[in-house]
C-alpha positions as CSV (number, residue, x, y, z in Angstrom):
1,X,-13.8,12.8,-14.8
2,X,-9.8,12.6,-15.1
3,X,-7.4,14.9,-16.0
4,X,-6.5,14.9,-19.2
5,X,-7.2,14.2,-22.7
6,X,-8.3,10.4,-24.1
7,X,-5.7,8.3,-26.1
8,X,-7.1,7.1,-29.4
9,X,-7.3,3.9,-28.4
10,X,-9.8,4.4,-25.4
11,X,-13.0,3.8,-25.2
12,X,-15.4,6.9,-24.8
13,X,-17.7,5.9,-21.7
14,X,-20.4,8.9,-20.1
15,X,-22.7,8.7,-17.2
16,X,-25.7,7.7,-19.5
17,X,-24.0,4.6,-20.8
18,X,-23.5,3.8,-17.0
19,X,-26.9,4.6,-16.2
20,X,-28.1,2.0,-19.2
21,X,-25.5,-0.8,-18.1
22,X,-27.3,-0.7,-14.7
23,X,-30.8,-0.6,-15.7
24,X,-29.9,-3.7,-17.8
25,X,-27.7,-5.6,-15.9
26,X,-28.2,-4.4,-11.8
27,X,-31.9,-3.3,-12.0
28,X,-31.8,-2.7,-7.9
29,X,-29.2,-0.1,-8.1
30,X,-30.7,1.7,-11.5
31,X,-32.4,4.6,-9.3
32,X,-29.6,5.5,-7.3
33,X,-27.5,9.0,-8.0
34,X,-24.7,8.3,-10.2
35,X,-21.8,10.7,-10.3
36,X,-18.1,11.1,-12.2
37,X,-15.5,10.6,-9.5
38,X,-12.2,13.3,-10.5
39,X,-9.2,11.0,-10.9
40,X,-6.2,11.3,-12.9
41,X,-5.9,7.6,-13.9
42,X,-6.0,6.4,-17.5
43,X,-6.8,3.0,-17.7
44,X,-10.3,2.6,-16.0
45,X,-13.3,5.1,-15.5
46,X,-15.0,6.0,-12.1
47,X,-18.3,6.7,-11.5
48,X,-19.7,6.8,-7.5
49,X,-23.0,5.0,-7.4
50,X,-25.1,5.9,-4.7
51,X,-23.4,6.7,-1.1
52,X,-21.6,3.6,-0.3
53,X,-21.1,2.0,-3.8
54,X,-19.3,2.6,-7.6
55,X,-19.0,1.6,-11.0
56,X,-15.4,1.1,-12.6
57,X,-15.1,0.5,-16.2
58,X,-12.3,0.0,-18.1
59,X,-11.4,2.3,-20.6
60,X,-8.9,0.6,-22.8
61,X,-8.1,-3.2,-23.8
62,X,-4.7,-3.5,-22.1
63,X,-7.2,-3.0,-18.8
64,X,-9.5,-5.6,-19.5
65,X,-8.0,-8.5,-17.7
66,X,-7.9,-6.8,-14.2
67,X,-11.4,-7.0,-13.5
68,X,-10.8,-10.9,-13.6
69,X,-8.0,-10.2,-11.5
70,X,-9.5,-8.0,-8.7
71,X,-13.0,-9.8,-8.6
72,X,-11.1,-13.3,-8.2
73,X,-8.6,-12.4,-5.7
74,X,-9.2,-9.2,-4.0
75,X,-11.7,-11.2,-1.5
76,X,-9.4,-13.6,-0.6
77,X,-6.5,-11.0,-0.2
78,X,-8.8,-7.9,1.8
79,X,-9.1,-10.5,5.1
80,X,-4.8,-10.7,5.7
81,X,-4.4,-6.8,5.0
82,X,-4.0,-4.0,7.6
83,X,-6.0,-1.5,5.5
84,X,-9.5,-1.7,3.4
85,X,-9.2,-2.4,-0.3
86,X,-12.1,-2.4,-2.7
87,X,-14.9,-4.9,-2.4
88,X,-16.4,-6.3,-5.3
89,X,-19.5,-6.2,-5.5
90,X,-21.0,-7.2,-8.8
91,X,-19.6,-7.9,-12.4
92,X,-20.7,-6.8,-15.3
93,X,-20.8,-8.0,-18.8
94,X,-20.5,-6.2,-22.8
95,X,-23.6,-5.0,-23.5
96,X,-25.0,-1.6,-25.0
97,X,-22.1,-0.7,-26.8
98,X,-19.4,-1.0,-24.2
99,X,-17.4,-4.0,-25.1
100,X,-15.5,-5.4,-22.0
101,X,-16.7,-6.6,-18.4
102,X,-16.4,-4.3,-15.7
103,X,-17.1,-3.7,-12.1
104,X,-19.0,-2.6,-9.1
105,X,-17.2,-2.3,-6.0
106,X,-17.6,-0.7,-2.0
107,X,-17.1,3.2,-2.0
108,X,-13.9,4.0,0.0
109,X,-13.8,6.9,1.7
110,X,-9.8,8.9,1.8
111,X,-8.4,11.2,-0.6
112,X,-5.4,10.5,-2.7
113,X,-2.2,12.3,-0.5
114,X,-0.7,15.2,-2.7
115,X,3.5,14.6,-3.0
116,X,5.1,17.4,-1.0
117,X,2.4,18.1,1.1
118,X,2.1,15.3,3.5
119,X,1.3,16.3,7.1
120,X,3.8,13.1,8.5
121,X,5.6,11.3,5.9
122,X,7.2,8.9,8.4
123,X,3.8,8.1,10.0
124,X,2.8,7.3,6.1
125,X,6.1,5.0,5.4
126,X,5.5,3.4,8.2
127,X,1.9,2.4,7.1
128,X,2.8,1.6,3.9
129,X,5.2,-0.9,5.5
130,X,3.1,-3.0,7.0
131,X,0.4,-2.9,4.4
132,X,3.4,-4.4,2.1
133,X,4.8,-6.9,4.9
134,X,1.4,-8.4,5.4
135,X,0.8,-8.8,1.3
136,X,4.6,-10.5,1.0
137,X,3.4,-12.8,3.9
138,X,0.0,-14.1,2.4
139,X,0.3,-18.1,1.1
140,X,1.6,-16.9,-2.3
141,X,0.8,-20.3,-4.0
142,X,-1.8,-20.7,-7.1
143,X,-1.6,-16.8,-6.8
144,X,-1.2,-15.3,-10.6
145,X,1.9,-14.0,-11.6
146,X,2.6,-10.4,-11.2
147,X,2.8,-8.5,-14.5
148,X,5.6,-6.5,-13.0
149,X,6.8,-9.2,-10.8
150,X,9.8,-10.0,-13.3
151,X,13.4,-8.8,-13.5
152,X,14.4,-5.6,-14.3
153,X,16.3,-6.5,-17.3
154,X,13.1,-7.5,-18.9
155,X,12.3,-3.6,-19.1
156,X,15.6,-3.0,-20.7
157,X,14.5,-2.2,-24.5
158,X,11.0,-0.2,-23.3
159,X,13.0,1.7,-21.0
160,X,15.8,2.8,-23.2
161,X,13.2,3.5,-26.1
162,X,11.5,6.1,-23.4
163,X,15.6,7.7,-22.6
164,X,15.3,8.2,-26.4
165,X,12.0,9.9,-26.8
166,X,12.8,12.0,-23.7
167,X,15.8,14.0,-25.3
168,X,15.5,17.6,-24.4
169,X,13.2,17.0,-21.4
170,X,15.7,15.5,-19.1
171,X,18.8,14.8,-18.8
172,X,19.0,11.8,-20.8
173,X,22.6,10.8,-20.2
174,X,22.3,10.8,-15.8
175,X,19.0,8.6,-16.6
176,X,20.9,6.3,-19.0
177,X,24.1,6.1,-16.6
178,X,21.6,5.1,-13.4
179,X,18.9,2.9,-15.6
180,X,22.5,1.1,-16.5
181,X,23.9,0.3,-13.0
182,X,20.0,-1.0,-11.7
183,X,20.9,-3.3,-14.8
184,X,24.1,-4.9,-13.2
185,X,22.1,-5.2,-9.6
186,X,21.4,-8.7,-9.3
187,X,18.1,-10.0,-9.7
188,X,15.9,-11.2,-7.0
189,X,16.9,-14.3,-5.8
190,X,14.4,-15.0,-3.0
191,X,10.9,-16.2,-3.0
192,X,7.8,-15.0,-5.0
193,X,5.6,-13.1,-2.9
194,X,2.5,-11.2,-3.6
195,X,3.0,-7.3,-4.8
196,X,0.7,-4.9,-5.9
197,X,2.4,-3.9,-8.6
198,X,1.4,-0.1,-8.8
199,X,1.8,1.6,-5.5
200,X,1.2,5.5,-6.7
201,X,-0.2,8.5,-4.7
202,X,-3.0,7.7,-7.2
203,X,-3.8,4.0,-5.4
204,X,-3.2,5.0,-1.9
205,X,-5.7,6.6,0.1
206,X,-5.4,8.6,3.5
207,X,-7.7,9.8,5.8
208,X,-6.5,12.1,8.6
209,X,-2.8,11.7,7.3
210,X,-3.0,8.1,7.8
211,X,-3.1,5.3,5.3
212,X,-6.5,4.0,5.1
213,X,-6.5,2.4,1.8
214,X,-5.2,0.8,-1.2
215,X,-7.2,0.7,-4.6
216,X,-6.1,-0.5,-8.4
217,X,-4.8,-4.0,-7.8
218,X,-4.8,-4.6,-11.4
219,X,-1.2,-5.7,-11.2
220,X,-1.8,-8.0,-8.1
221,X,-0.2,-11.5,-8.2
222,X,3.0,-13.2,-7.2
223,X,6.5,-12.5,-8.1
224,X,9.4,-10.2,-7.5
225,X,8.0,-8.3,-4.6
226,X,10.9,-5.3,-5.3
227,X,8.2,-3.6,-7.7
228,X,6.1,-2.7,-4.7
229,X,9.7,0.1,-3.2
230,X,8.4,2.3,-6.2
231,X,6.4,4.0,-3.8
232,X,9.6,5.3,-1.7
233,X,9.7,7.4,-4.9
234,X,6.7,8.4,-6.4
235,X,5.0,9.7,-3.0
236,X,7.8,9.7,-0.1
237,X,10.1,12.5,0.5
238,X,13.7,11.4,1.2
239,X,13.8,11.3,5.0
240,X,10.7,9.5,5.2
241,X,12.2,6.8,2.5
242,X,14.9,5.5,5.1
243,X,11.9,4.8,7.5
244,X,10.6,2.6,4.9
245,X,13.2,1.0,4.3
246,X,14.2,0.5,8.3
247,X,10.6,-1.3,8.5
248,X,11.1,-3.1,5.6
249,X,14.3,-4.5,6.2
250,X,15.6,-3.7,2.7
251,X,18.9,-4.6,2.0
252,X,21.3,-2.6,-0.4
253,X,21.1,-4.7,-3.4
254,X,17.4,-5.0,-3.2
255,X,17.2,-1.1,-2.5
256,X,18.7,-0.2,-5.9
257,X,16.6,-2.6,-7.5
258,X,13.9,-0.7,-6.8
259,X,15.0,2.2,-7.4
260,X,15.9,0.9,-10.9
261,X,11.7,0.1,-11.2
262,X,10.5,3.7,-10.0
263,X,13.0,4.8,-12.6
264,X,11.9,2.6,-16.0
265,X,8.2,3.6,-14.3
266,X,8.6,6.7,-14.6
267,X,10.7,7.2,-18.0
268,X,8.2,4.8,-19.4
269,X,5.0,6.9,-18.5
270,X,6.5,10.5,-19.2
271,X,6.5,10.3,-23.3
272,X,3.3,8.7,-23.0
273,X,1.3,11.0,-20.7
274,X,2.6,14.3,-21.1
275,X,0.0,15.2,-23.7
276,X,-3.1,13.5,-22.5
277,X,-2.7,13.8,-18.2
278,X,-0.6,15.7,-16.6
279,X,-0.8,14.9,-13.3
280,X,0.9,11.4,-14.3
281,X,3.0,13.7,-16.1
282,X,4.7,15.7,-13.0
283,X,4.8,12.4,-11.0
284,X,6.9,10.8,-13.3
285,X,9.8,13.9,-14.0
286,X,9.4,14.2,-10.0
287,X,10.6,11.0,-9.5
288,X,13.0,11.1,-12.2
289,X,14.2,13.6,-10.4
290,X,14.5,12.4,-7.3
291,X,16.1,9.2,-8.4
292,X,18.9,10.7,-10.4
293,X,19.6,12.8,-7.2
294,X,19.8,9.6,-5.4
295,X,21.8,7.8,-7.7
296,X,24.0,11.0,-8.0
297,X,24.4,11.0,-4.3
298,X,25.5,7.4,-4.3
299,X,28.0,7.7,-6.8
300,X,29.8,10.4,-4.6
301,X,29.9,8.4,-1.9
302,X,31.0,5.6,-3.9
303,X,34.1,7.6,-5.0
């Protein structure tokens, strides 16, 4: 079950419509216990099947396309990665009233770490940092292109749409002033490399502090591998960001950049979620908070 109330446009799913997709479709696992996993994510539901296994199903069109994505590439990408991601292990088609593919994959064991309460965020950074060198060095060619591999500028009118709707809640004129300088940061000019595309404390997974890890590569492909910096922002606190950024080799222009992505991120998803789940909710003002303080900070030492 996830936090939260549905969006009109989602599609209602239950344990017993899981239970009848398997009979129908994966008769060997039908007997096994099938159980709601909590989780605070909108776009797919989770159900563990069994001990070692479970069932994702997408709740809402805009998700469809990622079980394609993640059941083509995710076993040619789980070999060159320092951490475990999910495992496909069967597809399943429309049938009994649910009207999209969907998915069964490996368990993975780890919890989702809690912002604020990390017992070593540098240990974390660091982890992070190579599980995003190793995807930027993977053979990015025939790879699919990223749907947030593109420049920033791209998110202009979405972004500004959200400042608009956010009147009252923050303070829309610091977010306008910093969504405006990522704007004059020049786009990426190097090569197209493989990003995740949604690195949240709601895709990583730790066990014993540690990343163990990453889920949700719906985004996956090839492109502008900034995007994948977000998570300096939506899970790191600051001291453990400049470790990131030491093992990442990130250089000024690149660092703004992404900062100007967790930003539009995060604006974006606050009107949207702070009705139906607020757990996306407080991610997104945290890290509007903590990326006007960094921009505010910047612009003092800039004068």
């Amino acid at each position: 079950m996830r936090a939260g109330k549905m969006h009109a446009d989602e599609v209602d799913i239950d344990m017993p419509l899981v239970r009848r997709l398997l009979a129908g479709q994966f008769p060997q696992w039908a007997d096994l216990p099938v159980e709601p996993v909590d989780s605070a994510g909108t776009d797919n539901a989770m159900y563990r099947l069994g001990e070692d296994m479970a069932v994702r199903l997408p709740r809402i069109e805009w998700a469809v396309g990622n079980v394609e994505r993640e059941q083509r590439w995710l076993p040619r990408l789980a070999p060159l990665l320092p951490v475990t991601i999910p495992a496909p292990l069967g597809k399943g088609v429309p049938a009994d009233g649910y009207p999209w593919h969907w998915s069964v994959y490996r368990w993975l064991d780890g919890e989702n770490p809690a912002v604020g309460r990390i017992t070593d965020p540098a240990l974390l950074a660091e982890d992070l940092a190579e599980f995003v060198t190793a995807l930027r060095r993977i053979d990015p060619t025939d790879g699919p292109p990223a749907g947030r591999g593109v420049p920033l500028a791209t998110r202009d009118a979405p972004t500004r749409a959200a400042i608009g709707d956010l009147r009252g809640v923050i303070d829309t004129g610091a977010a306008t002033a910093a969504w405006e300088e990522a704007l004059r940061i020049p786009a990426w000019s190097g090569p197209a490399a493989w990003v995740h595309g949604d690195l949240s404390p709601g895709n990583v997974l730790i066990t014993r502090g540690r990343l163990s890890a990453v889920i949700d590569f719906g985004c996956v492909g090839v492109g502008d591998p900034t995007v994948d910096l977000v998570v300096a922002w939506n899970l790191l606190p600051a001291a453990a960001r400049d470790v990131l950024r030491a093992a990442l080799r990130v250089d000024d222009a690149t660092w703004a950049r992404g900062r100007g992505w967790a930003l539009s991120i995060a604006l974006i998803q606050l009107p949207y979620y702070r009705s139906t789940n607020p757990s996306l909710a407080a991610n997104s003002r945290h890290v509007i908070r903590e990326v006007l303080a960094d921009h505010e900070r910047a612009t003092h030492r800039s004068d």
